[in-house]
PyMOL Python script that loads the backbone (N, CA, C, O; Angstrom):
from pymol import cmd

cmd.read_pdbstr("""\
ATOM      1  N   UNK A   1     -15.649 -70.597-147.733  1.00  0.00           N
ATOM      2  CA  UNK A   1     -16.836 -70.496-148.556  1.00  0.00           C
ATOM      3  C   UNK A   1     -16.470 -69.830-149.878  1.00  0.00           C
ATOM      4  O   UNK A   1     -15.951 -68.715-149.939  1.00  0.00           O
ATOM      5  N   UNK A   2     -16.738 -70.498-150.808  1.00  0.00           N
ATOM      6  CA  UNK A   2     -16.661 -69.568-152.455  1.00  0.00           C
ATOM      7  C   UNK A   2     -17.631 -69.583-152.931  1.00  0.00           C
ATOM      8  O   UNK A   2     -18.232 -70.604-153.267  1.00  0.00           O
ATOM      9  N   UNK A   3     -18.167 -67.964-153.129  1.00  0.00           N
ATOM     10  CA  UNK A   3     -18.640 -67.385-153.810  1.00  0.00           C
ATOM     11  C   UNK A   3     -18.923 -67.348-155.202  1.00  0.00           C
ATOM     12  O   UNK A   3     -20.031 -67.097-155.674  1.00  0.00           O
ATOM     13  N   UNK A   4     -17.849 -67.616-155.875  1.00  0.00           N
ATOM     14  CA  UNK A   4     -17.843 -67.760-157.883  1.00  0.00           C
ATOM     15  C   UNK A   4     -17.145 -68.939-157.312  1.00  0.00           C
ATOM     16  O   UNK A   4     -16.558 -68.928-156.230  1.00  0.00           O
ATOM     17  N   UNK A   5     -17.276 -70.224-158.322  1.00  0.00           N
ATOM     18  CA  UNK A   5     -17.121 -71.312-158.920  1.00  0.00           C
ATOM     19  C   UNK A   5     -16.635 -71.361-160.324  1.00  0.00           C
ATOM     20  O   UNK A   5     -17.294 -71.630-161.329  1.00  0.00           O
ATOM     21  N   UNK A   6     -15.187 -71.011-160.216  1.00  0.00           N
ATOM     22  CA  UNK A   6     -14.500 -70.509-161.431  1.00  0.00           C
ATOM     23  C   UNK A   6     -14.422 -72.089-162.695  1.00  0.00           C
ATOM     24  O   UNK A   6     -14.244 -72.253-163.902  1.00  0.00           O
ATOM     25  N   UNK A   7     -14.615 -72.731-161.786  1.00  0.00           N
ATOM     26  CA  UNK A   7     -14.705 -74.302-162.604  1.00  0.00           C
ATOM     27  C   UNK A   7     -16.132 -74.576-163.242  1.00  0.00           C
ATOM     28  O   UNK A   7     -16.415 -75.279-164.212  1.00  0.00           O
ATOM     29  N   UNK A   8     -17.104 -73.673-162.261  1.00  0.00           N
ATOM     30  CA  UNK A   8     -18.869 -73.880-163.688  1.00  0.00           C
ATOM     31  C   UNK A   8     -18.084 -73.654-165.216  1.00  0.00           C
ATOM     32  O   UNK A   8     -17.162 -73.057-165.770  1.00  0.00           O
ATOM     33  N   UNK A   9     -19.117 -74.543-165.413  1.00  0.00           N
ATOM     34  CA  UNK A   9     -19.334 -74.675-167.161  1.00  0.00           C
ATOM     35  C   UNK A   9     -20.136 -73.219-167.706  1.00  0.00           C
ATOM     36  O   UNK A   9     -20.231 -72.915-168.895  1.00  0.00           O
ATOM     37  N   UNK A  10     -20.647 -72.455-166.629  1.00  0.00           N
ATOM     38  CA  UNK A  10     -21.205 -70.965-167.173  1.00  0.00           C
ATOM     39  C   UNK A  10     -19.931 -70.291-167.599  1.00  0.00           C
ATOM     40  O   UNK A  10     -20.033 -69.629-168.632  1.00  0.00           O
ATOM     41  N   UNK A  11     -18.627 -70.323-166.956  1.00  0.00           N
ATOM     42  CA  UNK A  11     -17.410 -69.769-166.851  1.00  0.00           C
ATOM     43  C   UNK A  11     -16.117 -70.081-167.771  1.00  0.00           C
ATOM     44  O   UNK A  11     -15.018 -69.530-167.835  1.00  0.00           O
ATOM     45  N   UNK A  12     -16.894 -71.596-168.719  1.00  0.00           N
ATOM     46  CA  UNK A  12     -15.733 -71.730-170.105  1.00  0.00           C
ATOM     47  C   UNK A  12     -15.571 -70.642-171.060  1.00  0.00           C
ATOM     48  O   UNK A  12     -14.574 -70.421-171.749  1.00  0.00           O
ATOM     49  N   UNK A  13     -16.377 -70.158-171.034  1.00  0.00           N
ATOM     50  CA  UNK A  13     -16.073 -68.958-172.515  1.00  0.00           C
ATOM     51  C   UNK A  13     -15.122 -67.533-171.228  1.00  0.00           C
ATOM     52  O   UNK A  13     -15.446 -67.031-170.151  1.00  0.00           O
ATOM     53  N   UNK A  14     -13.752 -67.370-172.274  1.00  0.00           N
ATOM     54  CA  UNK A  14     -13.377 -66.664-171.255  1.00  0.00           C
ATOM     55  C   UNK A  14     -13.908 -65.238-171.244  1.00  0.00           C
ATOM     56  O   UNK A  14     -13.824 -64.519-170.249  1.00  0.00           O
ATOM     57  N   UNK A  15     -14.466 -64.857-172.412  1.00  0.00           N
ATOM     58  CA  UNK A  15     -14.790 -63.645-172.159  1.00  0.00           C
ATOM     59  C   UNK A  15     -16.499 -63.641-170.692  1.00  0.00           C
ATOM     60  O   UNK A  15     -16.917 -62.818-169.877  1.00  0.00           O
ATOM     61  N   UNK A  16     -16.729 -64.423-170.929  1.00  0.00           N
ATOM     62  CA  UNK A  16     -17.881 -64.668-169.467  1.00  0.00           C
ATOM     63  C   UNK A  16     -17.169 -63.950-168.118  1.00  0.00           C
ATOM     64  O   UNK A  16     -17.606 -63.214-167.233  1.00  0.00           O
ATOM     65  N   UNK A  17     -15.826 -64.548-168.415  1.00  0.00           N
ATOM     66  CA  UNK A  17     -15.339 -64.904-167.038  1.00  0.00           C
ATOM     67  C   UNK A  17     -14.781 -63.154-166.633  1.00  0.00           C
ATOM     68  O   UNK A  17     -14.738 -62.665-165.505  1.00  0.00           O
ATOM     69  N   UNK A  18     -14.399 -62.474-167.959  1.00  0.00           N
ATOM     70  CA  UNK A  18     -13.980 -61.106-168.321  1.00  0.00           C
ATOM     71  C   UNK A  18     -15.602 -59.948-167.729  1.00  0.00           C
ATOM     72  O   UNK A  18     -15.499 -58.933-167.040  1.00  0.00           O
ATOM     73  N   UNK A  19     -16.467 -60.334-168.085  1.00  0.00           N
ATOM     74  CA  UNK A  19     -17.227 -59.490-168.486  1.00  0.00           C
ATOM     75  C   UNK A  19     -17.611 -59.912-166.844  1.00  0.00           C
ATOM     76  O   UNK A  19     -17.235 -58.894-166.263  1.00  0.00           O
ATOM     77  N   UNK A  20     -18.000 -60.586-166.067  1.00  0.00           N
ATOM     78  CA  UNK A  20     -18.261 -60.728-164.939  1.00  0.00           C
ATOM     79  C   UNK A  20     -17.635 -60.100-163.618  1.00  0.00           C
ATOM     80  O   UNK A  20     -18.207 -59.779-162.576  1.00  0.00           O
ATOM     81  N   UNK A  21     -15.992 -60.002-164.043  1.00  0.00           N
ATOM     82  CA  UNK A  21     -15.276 -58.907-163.357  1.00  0.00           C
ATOM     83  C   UNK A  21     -15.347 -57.536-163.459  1.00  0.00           C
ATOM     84  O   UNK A  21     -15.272 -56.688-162.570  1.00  0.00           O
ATOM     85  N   UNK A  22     -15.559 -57.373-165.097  1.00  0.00           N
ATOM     86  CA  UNK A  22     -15.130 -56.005-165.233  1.00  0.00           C
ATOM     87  C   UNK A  22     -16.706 -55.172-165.165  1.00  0.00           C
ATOM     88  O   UNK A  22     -16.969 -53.971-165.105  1.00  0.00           O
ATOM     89  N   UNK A  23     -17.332 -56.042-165.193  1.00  0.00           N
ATOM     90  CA  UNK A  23     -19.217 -55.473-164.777  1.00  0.00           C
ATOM     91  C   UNK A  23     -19.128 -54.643-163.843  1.00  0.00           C
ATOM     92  O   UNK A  23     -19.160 -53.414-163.797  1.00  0.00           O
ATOM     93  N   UNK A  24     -19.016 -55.419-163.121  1.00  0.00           N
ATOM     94  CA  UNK A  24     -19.497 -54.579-161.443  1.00  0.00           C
ATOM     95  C   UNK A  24     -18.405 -53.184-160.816  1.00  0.00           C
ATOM     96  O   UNK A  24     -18.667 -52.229-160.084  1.00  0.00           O
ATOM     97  N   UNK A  25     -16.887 -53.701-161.624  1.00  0.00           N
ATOM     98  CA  UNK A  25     -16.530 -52.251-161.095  1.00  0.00           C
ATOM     99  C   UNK A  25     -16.906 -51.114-162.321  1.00  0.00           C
ATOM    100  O   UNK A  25     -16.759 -50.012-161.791  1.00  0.00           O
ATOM    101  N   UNK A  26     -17.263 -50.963-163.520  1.00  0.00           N
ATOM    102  CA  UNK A  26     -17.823 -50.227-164.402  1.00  0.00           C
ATOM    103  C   UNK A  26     -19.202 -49.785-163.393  1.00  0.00           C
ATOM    104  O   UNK A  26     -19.334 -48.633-162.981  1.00  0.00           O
ATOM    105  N   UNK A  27     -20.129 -50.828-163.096  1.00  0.00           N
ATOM    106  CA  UNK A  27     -20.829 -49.617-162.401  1.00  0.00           C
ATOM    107  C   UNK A  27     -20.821 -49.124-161.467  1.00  0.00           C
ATOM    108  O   UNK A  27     -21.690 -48.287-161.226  1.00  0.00           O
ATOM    109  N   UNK A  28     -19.679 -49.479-160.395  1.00  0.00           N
ATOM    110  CA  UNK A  28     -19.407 -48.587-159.363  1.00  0.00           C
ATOM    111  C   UNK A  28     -19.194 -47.243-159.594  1.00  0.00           C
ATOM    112  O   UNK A  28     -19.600 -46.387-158.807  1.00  0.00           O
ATOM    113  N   UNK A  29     -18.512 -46.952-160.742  1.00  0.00           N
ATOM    114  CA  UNK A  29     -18.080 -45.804-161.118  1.00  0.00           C
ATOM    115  C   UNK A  29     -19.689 -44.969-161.680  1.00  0.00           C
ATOM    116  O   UNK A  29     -19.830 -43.749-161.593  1.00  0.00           O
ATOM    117  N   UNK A  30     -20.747 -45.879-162.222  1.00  0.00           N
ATOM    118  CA  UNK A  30     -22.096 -45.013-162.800  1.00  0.00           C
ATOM    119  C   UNK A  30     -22.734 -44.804-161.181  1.00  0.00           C
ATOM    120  O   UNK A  30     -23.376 -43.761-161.059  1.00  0.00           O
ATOM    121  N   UNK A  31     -22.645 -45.564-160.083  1.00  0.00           N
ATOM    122  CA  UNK A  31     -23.005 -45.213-158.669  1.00  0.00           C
ATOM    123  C   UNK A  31     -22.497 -44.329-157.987  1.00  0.00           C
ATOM    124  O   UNK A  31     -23.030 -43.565-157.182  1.00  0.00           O
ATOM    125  N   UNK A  32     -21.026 -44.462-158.432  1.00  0.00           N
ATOM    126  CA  UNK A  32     -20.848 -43.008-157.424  1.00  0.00           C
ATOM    127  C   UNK A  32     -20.548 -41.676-158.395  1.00  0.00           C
ATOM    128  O   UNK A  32     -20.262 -40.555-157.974  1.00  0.00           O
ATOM    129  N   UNK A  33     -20.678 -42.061-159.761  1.00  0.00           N
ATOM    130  CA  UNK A  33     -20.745 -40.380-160.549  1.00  0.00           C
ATOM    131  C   UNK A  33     -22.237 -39.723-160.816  1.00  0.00           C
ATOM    132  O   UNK A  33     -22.598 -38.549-160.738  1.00  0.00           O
ATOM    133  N   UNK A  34     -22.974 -40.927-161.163  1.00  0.00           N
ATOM    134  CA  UNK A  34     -23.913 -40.406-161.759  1.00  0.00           C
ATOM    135  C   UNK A  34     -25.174 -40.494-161.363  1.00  0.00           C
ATOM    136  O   UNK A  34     -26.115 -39.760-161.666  1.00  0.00           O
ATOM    137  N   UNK A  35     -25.141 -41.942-160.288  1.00  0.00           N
ATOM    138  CA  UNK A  35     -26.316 -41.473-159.281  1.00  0.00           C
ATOM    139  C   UNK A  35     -26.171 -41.163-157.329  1.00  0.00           C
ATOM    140  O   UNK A  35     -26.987 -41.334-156.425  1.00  0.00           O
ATOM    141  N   UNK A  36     -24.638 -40.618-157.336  1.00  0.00           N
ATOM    142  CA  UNK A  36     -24.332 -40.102-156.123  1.00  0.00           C
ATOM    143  C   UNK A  36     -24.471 -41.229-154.944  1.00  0.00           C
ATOM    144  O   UNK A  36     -25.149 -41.131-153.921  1.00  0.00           O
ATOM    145  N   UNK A  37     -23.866 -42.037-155.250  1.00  0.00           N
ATOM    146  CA  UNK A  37     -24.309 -42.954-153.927  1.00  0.00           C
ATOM    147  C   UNK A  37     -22.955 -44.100-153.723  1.00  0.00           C
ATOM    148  O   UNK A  37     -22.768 -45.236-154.158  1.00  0.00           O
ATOM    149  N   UNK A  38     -22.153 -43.188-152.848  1.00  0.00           N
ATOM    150  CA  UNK A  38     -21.016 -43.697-152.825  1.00  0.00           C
ATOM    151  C   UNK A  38     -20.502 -45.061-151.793  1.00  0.00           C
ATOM    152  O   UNK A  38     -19.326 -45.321-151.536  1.00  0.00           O
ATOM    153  N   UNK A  39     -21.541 -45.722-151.364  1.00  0.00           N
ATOM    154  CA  UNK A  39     -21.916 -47.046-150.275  1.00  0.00           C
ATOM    155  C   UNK A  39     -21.855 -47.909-151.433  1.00  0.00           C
ATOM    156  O   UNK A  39     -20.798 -48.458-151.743  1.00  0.00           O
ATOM    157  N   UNK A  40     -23.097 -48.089-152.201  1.00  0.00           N
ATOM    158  CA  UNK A  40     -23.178 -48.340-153.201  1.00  0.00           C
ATOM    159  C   UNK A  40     -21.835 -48.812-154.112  1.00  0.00           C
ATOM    160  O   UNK A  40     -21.205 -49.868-154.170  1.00  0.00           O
ATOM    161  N   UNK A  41     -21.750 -47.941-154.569  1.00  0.00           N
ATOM    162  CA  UNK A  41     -20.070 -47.970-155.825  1.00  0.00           C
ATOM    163  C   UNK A  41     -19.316 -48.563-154.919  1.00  0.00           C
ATOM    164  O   UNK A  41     -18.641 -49.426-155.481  1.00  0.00           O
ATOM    165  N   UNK A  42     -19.044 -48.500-153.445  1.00  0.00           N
ATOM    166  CA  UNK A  42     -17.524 -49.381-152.709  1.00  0.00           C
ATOM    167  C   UNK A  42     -18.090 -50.653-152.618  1.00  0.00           C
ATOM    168  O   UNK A  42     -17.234 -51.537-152.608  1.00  0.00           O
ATOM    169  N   UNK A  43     -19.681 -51.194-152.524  1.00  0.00           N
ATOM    170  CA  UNK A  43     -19.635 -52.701-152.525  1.00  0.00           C
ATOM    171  C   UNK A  43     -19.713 -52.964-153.707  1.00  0.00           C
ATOM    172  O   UNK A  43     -19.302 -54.125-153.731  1.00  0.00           O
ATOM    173  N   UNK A  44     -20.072 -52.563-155.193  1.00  0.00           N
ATOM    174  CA  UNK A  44     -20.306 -53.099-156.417  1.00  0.00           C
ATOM    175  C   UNK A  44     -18.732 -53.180-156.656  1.00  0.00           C
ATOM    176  O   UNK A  44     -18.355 -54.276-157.070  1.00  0.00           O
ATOM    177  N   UNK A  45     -17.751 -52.218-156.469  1.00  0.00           N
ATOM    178  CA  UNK A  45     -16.280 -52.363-157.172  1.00  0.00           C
ATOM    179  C   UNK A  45     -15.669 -53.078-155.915  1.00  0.00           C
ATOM    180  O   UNK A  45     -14.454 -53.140-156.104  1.00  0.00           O
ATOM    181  N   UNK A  46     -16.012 -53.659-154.679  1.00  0.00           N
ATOM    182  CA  UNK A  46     -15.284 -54.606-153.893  1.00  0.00           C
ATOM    183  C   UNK A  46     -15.696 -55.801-154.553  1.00  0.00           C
ATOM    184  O   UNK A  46     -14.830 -56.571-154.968  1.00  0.00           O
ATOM    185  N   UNK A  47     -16.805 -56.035-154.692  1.00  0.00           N
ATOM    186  CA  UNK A  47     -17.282 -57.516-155.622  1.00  0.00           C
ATOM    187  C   UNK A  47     -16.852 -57.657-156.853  1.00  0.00           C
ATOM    188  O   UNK A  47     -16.667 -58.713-157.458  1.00  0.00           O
ATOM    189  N   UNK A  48     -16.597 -55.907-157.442  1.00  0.00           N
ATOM    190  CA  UNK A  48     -16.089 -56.766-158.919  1.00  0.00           C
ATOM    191  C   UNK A  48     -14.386 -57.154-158.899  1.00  0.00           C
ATOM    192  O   UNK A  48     -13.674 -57.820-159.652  1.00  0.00           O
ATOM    193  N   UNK A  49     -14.119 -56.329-157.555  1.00  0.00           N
ATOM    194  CA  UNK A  49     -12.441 -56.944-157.665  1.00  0.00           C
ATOM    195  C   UNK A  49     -12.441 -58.221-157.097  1.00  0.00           C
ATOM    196  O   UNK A  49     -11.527 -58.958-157.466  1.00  0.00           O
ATOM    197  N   UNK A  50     -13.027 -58.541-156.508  1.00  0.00           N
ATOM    198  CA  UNK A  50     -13.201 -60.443-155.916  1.00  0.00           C
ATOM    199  C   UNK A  50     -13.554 -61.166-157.592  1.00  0.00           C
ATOM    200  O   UNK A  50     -12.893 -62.137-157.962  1.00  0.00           O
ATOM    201  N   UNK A  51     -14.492 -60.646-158.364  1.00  0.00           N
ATOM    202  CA  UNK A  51     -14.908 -61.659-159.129  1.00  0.00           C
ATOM    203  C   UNK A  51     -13.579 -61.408-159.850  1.00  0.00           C
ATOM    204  O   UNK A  51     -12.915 -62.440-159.749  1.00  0.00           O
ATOM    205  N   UNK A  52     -12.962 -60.538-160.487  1.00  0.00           N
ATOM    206  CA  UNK A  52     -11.803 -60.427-161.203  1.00  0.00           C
ATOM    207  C   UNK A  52     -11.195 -61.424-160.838  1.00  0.00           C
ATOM    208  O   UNK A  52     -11.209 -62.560-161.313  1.00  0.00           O
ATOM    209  N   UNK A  53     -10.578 -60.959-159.874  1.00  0.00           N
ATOM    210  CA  UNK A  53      -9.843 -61.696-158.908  1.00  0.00           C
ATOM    211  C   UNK A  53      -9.985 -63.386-159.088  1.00  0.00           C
ATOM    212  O   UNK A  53      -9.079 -63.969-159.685  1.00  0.00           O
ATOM    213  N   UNK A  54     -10.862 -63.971-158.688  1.00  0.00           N
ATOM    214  CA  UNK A  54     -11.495 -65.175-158.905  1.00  0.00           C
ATOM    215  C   UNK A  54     -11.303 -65.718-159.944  1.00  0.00           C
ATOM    216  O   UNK A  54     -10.353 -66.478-160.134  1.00  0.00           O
ATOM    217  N   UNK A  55     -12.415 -65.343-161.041  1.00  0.00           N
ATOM    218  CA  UNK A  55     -12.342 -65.645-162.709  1.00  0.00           C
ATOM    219  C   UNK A  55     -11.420 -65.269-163.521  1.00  0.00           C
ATOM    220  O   UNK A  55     -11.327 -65.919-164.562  1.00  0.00           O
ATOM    221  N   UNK A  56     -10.460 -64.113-163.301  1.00  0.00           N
ATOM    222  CA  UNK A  56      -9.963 -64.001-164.196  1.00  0.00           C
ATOM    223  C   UNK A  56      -7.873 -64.296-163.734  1.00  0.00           C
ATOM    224  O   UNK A  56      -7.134 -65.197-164.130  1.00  0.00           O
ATOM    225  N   UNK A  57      -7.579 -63.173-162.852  1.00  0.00           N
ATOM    226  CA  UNK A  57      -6.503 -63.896-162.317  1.00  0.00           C
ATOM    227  C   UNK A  57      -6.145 -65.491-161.697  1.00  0.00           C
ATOM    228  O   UNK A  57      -5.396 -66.293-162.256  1.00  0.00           O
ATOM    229  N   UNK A  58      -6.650 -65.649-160.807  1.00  0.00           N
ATOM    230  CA  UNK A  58      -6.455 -67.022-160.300  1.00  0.00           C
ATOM    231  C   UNK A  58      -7.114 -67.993-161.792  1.00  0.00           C
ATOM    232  O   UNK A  58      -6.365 -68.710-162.454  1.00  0.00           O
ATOM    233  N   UNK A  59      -8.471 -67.842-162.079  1.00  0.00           N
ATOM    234  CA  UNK A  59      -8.702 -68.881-163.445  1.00  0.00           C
ATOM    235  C   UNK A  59      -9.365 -69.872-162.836  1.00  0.00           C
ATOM    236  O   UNK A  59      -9.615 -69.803-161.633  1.00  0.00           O
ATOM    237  N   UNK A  60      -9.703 -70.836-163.533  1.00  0.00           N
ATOM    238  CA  UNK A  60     -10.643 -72.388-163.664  1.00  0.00           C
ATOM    239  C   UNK A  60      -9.054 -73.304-163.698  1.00  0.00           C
ATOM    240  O   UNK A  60      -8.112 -73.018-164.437  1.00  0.00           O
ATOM    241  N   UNK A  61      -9.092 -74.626-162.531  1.00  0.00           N
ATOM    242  CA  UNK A  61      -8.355 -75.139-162.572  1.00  0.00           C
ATOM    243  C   UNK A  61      -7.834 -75.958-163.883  1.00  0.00           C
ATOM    244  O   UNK A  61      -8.702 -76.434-164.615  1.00  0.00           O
ATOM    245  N   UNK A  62      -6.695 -76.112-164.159  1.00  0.00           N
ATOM    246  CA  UNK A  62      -6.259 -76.846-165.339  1.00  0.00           C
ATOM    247  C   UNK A  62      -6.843 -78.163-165.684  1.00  0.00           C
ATOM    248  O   UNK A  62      -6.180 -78.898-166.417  1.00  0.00           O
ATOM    249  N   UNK A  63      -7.835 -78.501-165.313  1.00  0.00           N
ATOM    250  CA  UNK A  63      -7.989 -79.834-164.969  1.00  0.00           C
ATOM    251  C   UNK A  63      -7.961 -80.558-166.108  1.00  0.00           C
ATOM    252  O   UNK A  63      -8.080 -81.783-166.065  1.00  0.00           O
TER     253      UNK A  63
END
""", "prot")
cmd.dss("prot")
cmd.show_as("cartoon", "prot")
cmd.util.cbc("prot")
cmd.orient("prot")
């Protein structure tokens, strides 16, 4: 099952594909500093290392 669809047309501009990874672990870090809720911050920065992961290392196939 996949989750991000690194081949959508939402996902040509690469900074999309940037800002979608690096989102979610930025606010893991405002979840577990600043509103104490450290459950929270480990699933927002596990999802943003999958979307990284996804969109930005692996990429949209060459097609």
């Amino acid at each position: 099952m996949q989750l991000i669809d690194p081949n959508h047309p939402f996902f040509r501009p690469a900074w999309r594909r940037w800002v979608t990874g690096i989102f979610p672990i930025a606010w893991s870090a405002v979840e577990l500093f600043a509103l104490g809720s450290p459950v929270w911050a480990v699933i927002f920065l596990l999802l943003g290392i999958y979307a990284f992961w996804v969109l930005v290392i692996k990429g949209p196939d060459a097609a």
